[in-house]
C-alpha positions as CSV (number, residue, x, y, z in Angstrom):
1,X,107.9,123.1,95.6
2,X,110.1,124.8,97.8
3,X,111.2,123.9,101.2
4,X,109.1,125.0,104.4
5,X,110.1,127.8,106.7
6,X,112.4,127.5,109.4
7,X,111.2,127.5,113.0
8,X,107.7,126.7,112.6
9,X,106.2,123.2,113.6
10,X,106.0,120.7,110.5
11,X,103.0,118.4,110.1
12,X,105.0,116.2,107.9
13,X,102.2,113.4,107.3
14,X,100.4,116.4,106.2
15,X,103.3,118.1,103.9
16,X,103.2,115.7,100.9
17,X,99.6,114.1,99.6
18,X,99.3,110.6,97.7
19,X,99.1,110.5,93.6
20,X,97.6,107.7,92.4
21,X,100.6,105.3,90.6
22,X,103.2,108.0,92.1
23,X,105.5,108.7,94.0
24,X,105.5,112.1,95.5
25,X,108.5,113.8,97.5
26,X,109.2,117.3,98.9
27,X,112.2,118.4,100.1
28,X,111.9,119.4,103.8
29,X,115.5,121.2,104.6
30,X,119.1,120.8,102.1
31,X,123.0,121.6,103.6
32,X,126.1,120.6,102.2
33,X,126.0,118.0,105.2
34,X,122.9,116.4,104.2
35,X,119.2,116.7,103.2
36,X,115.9,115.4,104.4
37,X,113.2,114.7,102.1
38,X,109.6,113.9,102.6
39,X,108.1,111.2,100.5
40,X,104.9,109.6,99.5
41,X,104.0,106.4,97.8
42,X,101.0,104.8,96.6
43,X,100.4,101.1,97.2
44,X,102.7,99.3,95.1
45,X,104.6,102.1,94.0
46,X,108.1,102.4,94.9
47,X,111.9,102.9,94.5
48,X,114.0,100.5,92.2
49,X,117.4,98.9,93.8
50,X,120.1,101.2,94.0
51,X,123.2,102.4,96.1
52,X,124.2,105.7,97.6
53,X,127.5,107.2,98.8
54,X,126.6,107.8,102.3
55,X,124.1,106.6,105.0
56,X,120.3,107.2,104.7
57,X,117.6,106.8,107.5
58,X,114.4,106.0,106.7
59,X,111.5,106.3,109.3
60,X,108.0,105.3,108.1
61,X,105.6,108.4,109.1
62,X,102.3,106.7,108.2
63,X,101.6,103.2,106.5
64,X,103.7,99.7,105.5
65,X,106.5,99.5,103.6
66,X,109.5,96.8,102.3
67,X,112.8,97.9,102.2
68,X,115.3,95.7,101.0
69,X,119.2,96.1,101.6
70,X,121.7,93.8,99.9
71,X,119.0,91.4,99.5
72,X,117.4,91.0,102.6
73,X,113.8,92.2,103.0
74,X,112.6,94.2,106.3
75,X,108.6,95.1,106.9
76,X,108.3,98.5,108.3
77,X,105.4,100.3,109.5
78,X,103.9,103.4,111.4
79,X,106.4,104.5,113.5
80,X,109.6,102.4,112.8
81,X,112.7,103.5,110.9
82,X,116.1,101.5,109.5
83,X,119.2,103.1,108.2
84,X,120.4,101.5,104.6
85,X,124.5,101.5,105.0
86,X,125.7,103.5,102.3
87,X,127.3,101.6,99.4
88,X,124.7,98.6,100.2
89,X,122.2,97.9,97.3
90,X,118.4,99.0,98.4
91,X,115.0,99.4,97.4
92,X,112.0,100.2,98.6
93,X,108.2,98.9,97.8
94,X,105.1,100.1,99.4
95,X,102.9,97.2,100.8
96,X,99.8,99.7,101.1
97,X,100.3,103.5,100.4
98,X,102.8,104.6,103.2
99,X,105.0,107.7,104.0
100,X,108.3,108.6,104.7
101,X,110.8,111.1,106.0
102,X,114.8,110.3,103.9
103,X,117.4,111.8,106.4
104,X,120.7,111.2,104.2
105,X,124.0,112.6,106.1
106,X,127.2,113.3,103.7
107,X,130.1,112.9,106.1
């Protein structure tokens, strides 16, 4: 799927639809500084523990969600966001089917 056009108003919620035992992502905009992607996950469904090189904001568009940094779990839902440090183990698990915009910076 490609990304959207520029200067148009995005109705992310809208951009990426749930799969049943998936998780679905679309890329919304890539730069050599960074990339944010769009992502949807059905309850249950999520993203095993890893690490990245650089920071990575996560903001919950629509549903619940557990993300876990170095071991320590966080509830988010509608509305709230956390940045995962880079080099910091994560993971993320979706407590009912939830959405999310990934804003990672490389600098």
């Amino acid at each position: 799927m490609s990304t959207p056009p520029k200067s148009q108003v995005l109705r992310l919620a809208e951009m990426a639809g749930y799969q049943e035992g998936a998780v679905v992502s679309r890329q919304i905009t890539k730069a050599d500084a960074g990339n944010v992607t769009l992502f949807a996950f059905d309850k249950e469904q999520g993203l095993s523990e890893h690490t990245a090189p650089f920071d990575a904001l996560v903001h919950v568009l629509e549903g619940e969600a557990e993300v876990t940094i170095s071991g320590q779990p966080f509830i988010l839902g509608t509305g709230d966001a956390i940045i995962m440090p880079a080099n910091e183990p994560h993971a993320l698990k979706a407590r009912q089917k939830f959405k999310m915009l990934l804003t990672m910076i490389r600098a």
